[in-house]
C-alpha positions in Angstrom: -68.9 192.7 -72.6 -68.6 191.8 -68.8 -67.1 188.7 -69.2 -64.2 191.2 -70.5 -64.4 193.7 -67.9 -64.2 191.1 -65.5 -61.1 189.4 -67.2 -59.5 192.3 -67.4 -60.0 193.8 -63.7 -60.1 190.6 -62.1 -57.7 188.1 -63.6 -55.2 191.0 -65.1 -55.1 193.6 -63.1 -55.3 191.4 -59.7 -53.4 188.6 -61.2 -50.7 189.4 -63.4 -48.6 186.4 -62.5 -51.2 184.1 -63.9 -51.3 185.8 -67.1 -47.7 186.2 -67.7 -47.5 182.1 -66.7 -50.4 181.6 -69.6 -48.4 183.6 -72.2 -45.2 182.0 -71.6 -46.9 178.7 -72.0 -48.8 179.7 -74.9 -45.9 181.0 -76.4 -44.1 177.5 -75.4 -46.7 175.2 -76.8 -46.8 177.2 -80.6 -43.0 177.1 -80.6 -42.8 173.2 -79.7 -45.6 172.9 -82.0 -43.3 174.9 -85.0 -40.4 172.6 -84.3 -42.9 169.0 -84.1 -44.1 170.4 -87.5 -40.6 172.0 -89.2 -39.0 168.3 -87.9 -41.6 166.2 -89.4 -42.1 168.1 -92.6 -37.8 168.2 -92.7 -37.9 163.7 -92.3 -40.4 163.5 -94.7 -38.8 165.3 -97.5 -35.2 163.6 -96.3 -36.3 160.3 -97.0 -38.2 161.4 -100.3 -34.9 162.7 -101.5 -33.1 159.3 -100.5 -35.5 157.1 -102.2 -33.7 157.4 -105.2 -30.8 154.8 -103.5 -33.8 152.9 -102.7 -33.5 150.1 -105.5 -31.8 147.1 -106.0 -27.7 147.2 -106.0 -27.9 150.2 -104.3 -26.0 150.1 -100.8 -25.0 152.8 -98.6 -21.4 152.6 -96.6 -22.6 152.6 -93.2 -19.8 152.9 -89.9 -20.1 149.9 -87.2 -21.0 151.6 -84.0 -18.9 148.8 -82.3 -15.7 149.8 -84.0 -12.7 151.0 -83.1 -11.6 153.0 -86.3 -8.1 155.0 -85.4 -7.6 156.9 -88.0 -4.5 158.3 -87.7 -3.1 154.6 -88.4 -5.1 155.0 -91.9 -2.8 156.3 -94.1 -2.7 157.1 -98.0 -1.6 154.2 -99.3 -4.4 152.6 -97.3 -7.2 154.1 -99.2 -5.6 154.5 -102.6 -5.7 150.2 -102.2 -9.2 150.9 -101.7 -10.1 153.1 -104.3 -7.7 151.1 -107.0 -9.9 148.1 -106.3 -13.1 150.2 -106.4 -12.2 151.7 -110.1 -11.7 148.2 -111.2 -14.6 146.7 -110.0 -17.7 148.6 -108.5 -19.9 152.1 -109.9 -20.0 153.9 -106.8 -21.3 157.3 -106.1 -18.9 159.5 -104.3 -19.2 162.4 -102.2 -17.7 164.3 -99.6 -17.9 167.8 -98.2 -17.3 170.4 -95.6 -13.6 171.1 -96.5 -12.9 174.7 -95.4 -10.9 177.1 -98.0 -10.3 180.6 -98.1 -12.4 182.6 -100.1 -13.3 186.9 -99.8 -17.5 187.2 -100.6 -19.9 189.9 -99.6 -21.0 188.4 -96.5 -17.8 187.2 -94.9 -19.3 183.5 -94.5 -17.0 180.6 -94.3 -16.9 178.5 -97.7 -16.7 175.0 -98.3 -16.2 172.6 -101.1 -18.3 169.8 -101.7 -16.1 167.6 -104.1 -18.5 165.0 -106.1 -17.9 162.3 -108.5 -20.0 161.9 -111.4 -22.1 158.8 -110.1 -23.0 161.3 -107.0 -24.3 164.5 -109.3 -26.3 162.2 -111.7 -27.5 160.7 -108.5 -28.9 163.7 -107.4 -29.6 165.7 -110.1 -29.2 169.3 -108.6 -30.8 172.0 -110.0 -29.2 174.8 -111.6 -31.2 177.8 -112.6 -28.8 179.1 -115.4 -29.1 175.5 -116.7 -25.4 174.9 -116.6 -23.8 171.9 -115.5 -21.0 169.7 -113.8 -18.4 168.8 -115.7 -16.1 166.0 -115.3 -13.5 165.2 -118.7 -10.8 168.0 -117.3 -7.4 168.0 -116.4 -6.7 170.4 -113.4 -2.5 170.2 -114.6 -3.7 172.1 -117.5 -7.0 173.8 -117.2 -9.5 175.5 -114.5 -11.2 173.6 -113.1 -15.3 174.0 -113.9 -17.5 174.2 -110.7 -21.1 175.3 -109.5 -21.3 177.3 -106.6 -24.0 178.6 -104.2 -26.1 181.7 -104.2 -24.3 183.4 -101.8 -20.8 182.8 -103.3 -22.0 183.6 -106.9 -22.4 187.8 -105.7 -19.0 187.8 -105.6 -18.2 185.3 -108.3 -20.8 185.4 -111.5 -20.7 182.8 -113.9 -17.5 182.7 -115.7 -15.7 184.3 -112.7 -12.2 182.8 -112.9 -11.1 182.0 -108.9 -7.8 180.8 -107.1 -8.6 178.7 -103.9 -5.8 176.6 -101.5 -6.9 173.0 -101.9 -6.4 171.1 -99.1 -6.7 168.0 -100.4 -4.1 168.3 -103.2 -2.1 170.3 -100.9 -1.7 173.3 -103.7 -3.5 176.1 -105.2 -6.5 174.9 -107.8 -7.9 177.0 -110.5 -11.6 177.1 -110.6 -14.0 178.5 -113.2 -17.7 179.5 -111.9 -20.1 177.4 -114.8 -23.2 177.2 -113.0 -25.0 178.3 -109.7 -27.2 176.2 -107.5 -30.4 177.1 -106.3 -31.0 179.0 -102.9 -31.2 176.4 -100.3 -30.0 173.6 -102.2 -29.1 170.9 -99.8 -28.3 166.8 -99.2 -29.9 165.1 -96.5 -28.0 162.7 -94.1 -28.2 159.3 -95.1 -29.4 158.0 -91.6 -31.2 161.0 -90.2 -33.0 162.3 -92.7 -34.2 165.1 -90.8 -30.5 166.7 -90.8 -29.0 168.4 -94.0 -26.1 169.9 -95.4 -27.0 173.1 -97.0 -25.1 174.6 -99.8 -25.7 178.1 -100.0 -21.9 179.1 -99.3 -20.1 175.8 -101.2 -18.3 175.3 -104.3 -19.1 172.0 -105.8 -16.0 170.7 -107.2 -16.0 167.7 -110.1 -13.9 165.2 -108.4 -13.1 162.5 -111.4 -11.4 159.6 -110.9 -7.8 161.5 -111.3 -8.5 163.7 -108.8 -9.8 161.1 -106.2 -6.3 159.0 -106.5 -4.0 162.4 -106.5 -6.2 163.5 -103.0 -4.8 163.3 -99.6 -6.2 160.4 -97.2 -9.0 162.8 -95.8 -10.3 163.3 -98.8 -10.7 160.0 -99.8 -11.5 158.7 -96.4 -14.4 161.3 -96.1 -15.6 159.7 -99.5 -15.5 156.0 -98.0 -17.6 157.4 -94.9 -20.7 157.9 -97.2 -20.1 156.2 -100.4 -23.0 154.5 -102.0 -22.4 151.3 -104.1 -24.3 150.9 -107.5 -25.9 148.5 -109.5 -23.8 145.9 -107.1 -24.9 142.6 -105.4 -24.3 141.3 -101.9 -21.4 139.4 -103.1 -19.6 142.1 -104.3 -20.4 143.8 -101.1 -19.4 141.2 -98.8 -16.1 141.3 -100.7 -15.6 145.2 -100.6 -16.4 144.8 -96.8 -13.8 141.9 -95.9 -11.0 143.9 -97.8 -11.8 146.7 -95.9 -11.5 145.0 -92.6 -8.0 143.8 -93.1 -6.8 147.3 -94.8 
């Protein structure tokens, strides 16, 4: 009991300075202490999710850090050479998001569509708690198109909600049908830092088949190349992808 009587009249009391200086630094060291532990925990589950790609014939695209890419000399025809040569030739997993469209929803967030090949979604295998899934055998000239979006989105836009969006990337106005929503929280982690992801509570996943890859602008399909992941390939066919993309 006198050991707190004297903290309190001689340390607090006399010396407020001192204690306002050990609070802050408490308060510092359990906050730095939060972020070590959030950061760590975040890495860890990153590269749990990536070790999927961790197999044999799996290889990730990957950008030189001692290029020069200019990409407004890329052009369309550019990357439709590309993609013609990787339909023929390669099973690649394809994916590509953070494409901005307009959409009204009960909390005024930005949306984005996350556009995914099949490769991609049966890579990794998201989870949809009304158990409905990604289709991919449509024809946007002549039907909806069936997609999965996020938590938030899906307040405004149940399953079977029928929804008109701007596409960018087709430059016209798509047709969407809500089939499935994702779970809360659902994200991707980045490829090479692990401990950054891509959450998808305010996306609409969008089936991008191989139709709607070659009709896509070059942003689309450029995005795509940025982080697309070869499958079931060898180094041969790798080294051959790579040369023809140097000279493209």
């Amino acid at each position: 009991m006198k050991i707190i009587i004297f903290f309190l009249t001689k340390i607090i009391l006399t010396k407020p300075l001192i204690v306002i200086c050990i609070t802050l630094l408490l308060f510092l060291v359990n906050y730095f202490s939060f972020i070590g532990s959030r950061s760590i925990i975040s890495t860890l589950q990153g590269y749990q999710e990536i070790q999927v790609l961790n197999k044999k014939g799996s290889y990730i695209a990957n950008l030189d850090p001692n290029s020069d890419i200019n990409t407004d000399k890329i052009h369309k025809k550019d990357t439709q050479k590309i993609y013609n040569y990787l339909n023929k030739n390669y099973n690649y997993a394809f994916q590509a998001d953070g494409f901005v469209t307009e959409l009204a929803n009960n909390y005024d967030m930005e949306v984005t569509l996350n556009y995914i090949n099949e490769a991609a979604y049966n890579l990794n295998q998201y989870d949809f708690p009304q158990n409905n899934k990604l289709y991919f055998n449509y024809d946007y000239n002549k039907e909806d198109i069936p997609v999965v979006v996020g938590p938030g989105i899906a307040e405004s836009y149940p399953v079977g909600t029928s929804i008109k969006i701007q596409d960018s990337v087709l430059n016209r106005t798509l047709k969407l049908k809500v089939n499935g929503v994702l779970n809360s929280n659902t994200h991707r982690s980045n490829f090479y830092a692990p401990n950054s992801k891509n959450y998808y509570n305010f996306s609409i996943f969008v089936p991008a088949n191989k139709r709607f890859i070659n009709d896509s602008n070059v942003d689309l399909q450029l995005n795509g190349l940025m982080d697309l992941v070869l499958l079931e390939s060898t180094k041969k066919m790798l080294k051959i992808l790579v040369s023809m993309l140097k000279i493209t």
